[in-house]
N, C-alpha and C positions, 0 to 999 in steps of 0.2 A: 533511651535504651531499655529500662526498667518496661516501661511501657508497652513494647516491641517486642520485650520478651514474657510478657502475658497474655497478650493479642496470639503468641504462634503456638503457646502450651496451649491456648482454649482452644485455637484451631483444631489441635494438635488431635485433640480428645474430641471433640464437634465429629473431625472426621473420620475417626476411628468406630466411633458409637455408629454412625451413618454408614458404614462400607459393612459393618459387623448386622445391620437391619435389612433386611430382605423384603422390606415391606414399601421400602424408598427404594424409589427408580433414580438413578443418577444424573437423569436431567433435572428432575426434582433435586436432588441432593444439589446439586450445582447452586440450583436459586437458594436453599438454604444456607449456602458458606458463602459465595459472591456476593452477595446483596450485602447482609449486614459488615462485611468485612470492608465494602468498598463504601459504602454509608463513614464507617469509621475511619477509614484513612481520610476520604473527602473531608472529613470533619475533623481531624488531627494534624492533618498535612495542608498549612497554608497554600492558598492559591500562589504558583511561584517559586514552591519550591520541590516543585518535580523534576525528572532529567528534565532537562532543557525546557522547560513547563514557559517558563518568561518569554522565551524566542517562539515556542510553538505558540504559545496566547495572540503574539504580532501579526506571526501568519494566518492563524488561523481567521485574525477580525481582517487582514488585508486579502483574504481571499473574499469572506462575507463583503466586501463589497468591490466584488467584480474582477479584482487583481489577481490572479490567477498564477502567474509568474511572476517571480520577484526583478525588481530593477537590477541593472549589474551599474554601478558608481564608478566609470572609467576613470576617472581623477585616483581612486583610494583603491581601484582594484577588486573590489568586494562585492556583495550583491545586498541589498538593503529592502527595508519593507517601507512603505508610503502610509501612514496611520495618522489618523485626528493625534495630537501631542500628549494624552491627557487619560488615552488608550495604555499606556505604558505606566500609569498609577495603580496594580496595584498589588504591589511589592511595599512591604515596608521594613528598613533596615532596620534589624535587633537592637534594640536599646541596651547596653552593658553587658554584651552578650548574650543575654536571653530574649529570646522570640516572644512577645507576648500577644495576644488579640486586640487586646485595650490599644494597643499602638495601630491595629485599621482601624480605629474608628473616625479618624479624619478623613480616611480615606471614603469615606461612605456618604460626603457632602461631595466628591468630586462626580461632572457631568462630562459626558463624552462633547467635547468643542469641536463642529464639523468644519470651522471656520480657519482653522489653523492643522495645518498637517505638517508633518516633517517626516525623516529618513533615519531610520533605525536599523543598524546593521545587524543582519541576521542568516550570517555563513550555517550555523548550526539546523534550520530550518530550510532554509531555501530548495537543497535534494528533494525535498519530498514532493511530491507529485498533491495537485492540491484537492483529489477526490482522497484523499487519506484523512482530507481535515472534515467532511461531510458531516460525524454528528457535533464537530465541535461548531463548525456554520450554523447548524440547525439551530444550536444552543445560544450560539449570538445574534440570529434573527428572534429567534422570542426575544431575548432579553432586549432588544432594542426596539420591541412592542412594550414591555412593563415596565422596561425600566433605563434611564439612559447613564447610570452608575456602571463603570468597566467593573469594580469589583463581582457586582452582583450579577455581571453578564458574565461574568467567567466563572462562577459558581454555576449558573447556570447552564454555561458549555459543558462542565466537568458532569453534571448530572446526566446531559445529551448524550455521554460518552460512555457510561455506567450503562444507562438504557441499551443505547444499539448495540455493545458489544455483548454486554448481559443474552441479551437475544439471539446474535447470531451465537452463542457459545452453545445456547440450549437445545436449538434446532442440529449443530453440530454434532451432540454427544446420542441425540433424540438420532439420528438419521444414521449414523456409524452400526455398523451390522455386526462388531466384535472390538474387544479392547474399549468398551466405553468407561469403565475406572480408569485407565490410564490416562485415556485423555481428560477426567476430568480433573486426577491428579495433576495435569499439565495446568489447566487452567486453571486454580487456582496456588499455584507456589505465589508466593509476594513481588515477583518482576512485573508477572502478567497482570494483579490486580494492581498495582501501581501503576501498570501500563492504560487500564480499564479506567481508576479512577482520576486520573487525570486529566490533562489539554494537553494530549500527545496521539499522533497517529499511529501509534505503533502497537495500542491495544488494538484498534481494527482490523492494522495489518495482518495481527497474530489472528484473531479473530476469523477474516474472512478465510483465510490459509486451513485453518481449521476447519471450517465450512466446506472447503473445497475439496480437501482430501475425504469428509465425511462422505458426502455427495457421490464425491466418484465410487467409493467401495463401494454406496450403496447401491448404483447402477450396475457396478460390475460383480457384488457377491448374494443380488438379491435374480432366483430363476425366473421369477415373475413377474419382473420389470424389465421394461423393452428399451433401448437408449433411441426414443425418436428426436424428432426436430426441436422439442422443448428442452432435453437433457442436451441435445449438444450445443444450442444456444445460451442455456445455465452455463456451460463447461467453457464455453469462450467466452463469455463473459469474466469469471473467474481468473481464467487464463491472464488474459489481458487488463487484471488489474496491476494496476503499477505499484510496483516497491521500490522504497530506496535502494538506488545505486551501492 
C-alpha cells in the first residue's frame, strides 16, 4: 500500500510538470508515464495476480494453440480450457502470508509437458472472444521459441501486451483532432495500465475503442480528409471487433 502510494504522488507530479510543458506533445507525454509505470507494475505485480490474470494466462496459451473456443464440460455444466498440466504453474501460494519472489524460484525449473493435458475450469475467461487475446498469443509463441518455462512465457505475454496497447494508445491520442489530454488522462489512471500491464484482454479492448473513436473524429472533424474505401474498411473493421458480452 506504502508503495502504491508513492508510485501515484510521482505520477501525480510526472504528470502535472508534463501537462504544465508545451514543449511535449501528449502522445509523447503518454510514452513518458505508460512505459515506465507499466515496466513497474509488470515488475511489482507478480505474474497471477491480476483480475482474473490466472484464467486469462489459460486462455490465452489455449487459444495459442488453435483452441479458439472453450470446451463446455456437460457433466459439471461449465466451460473449461484444454492445456499441457504444468501450463498452470505459475502462481505460487504466499508463504506466512507474505508474497515473496524467492518462492518462484522453483517454479523456473518447471517445462511446459505437451504430453499430458487436462481441463481447467475457466467461466471467468471463456466470454471473451479470442482475437482480444492477440498480443498475449503473440507473447506465448515467442516464448515457446526461447523458452519452454510457463512462467517466463507469461512474462513474456505480459510485455506483448505493454507493447500493442502502448502503441494503439499513441496513434489514438496522435490522430484525435481535440481533447487529446483527456484522453490521455484516461489512459493512464491505474485500471487501464493494469489492464495494459497484464495477461488480460481488456487493455486492448480499451485500447482499440480508443483508436476507433480517435479515427472516426479524425475522418469527420479533419476538411481535408475524404472517408474513401480505406476509412470505411478501417471503420468496419473496428466495428466488428468483439467485446465482452
Amino acid at each position: 500500500m506504502v508503495g502504491l502510494l508513492i508510485l501515484t504522488i510521482i505520477g501525480i507530479i510526472t504528470i502535472v510538470k508534463i501537462f504544465k510543458s508545451n514543449n511535449i506533445k501528449p502522445e509523447k507525454a503518454l510514452l513518458c508515464i505508460i512505459i515506465p509505470f507499466c515496466i513497474i507494475i509488470t515488475v511489482a505485480m507478480p505474474v497471477g495476480r491480476g483480475h482474473d490474470e490466472y484464467m486469462h494466462w489459460i486462455k490465452a496459451f489455449e487459444v495459442s494453440e488453435g483452441r479458439f473456443i472453450s470446451k463446455i464440460d456437460n457433466e459439471k455444466k461449465q466451460s473449461v480450457a484444454i492445456v499441457p498440466e504444468n501450463v498452470q504453474n505459475i502462481v505460487k501460494e504466499r508463504q506466512h502470508g507474505i508474497y515473496k519472489y524467492v518462492d518462484n524460484i522453483p517454479l523456473l525449473q518447471e517445462k511446459i509437458n505437451y504430453d499430458n493435458y487436462i481441463q481447467i475450469p475457466n467461466q471467468n475467461a471463456a466470454a471473451y472472444c479470442f482475437v482480444q487475446y492477440i498480443p498475449e498469443v503473440l507473447g506465448i509463441l515467442i516464448g515457446k521459441v526461447i523458452t519452454q518455462n510457463p512462467l517466463l512465457s507469461a512474462y513474456i505475454s505480459r510485455i506483448a501486451n505493454i507493447v500493442t496497447c502502448t502503441m494503439l494508445m499513441y496513434f489514438a491520442i496522435k490522430l484525435i483532432p481535440f481533447g487529446k489530454n483527456i484522453l490521455l488522462i484516461l489512459s493512464i489512471i491505474p485500471i487501464v495500465i493494469e489492464g495494459f500491464s497484464t495477461i488480460s484482454p481488456d487493455g486492448i479492448t480499451i485500447a482499440i475503442c480508443a483508436l476507433f473513436i480517435s479515427y472516426t473524429m479524425y475522418i469527420a472533424f479533419d476538411k481535408n480528409k475524404k472517408c474513401g474505401a480505406k476509412e470505411m474498411l478501417l471503420s468496419l473493421i473496428h466495428i466488428s471487433e468483439p467485446t465482452r458480452p
